[in-house]
C-alpha positions in Angstrom: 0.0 0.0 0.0 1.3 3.1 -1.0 1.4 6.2 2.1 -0.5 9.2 1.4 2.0 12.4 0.9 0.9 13.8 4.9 2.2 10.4 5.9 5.0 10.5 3.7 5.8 13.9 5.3 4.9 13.0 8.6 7.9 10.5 8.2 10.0 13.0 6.9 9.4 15.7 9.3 9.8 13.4 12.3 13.1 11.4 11.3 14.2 15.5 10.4 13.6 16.9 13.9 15.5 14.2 15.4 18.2 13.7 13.0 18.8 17.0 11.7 16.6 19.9 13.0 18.6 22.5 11.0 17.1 21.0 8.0 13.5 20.6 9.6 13.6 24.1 10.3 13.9 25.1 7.0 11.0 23.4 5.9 8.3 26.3 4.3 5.2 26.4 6.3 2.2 25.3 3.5 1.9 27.4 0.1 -0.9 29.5 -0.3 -3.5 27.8 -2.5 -4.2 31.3 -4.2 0.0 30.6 -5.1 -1.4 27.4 -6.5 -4.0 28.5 -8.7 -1.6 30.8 -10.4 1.0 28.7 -10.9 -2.2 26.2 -12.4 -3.2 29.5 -14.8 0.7 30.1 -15.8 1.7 26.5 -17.1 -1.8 26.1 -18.6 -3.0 22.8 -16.5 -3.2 21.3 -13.0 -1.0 20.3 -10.9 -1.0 16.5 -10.2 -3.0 16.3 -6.8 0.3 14.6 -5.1 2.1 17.9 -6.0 -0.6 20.1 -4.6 -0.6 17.9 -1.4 3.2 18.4 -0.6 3.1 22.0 -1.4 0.1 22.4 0.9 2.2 20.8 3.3 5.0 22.9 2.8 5.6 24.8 0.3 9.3 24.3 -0.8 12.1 25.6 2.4 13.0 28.5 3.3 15.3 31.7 1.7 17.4 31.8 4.2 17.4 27.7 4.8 20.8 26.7 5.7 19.8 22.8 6.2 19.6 20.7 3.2 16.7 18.7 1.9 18.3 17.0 -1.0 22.0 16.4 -1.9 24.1 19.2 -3.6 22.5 22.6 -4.4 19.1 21.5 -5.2 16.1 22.7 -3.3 12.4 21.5 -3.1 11.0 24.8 -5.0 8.0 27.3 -3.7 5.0 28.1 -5.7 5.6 31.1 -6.4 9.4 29.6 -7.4 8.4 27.5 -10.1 5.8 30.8 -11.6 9.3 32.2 -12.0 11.2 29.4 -13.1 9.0 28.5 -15.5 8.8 32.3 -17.1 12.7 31.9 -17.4 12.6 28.9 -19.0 9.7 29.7 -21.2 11.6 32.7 -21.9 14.9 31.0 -23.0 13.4 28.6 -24.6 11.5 31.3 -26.9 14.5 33.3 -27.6 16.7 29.7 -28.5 13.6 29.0 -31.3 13.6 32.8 -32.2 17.7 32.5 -32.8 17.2 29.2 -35.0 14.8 30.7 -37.1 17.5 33.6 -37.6 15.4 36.3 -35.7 17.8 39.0 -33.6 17.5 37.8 -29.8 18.3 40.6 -27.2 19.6 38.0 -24.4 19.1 40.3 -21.8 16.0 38.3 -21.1 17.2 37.2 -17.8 
């Protein structure tokens, strides 16, 4: 049987606070659902209700997070994060197909 994501979290959170409560403490409290919808309107779709569920839980770590979730420099990302992730890439990813099709780019997009 597969464990909801608040039970998968629960088991995070608690082997966290006891094994390392720098990193617990970084964990975001829960994303704003209006930071959901809007991050739903830009990409054009929903979210897949397991994503919704962690980011209501908590909604990527903190800015000023010195603990570390995952291995090397990644980070679970915000809401609001991935809006502006996801207008950078969209971005670079326009001014790549505008450059193939020989179209001046002004790269100063970013």
């Amino acid at each position: 049987m597969t464990a909801s994501i608040d039970e998968s979290w629960a088991r995070i959170e608690n082997w966290l606070a006891e094994h390392a409560p720098q990193t617990y403490a970084a964990l975001a409290p829960p994303a704003d659902p209006a930071d959901i919808a809007e991050l739903e309107r830009v990409i054009g779709r929903p979210l897949l209700r397991p994503l919704v569920a962690s980011l209501l839980r908590h909604d990527g770590v903190l800015d000023r997070a010195e603990g570390s979730l995952l291995p090397g420099y990644y980070r679970p990302i915000s809401a609001r994060g991935t809006v502006a992730a996801w207008h950078l890439l969209t971005a670079y990813h326009d001014a790549c197909e505008a450059e193939e099709r020989g179209e001046e780019v002004d790269h100063d997009f970013m």
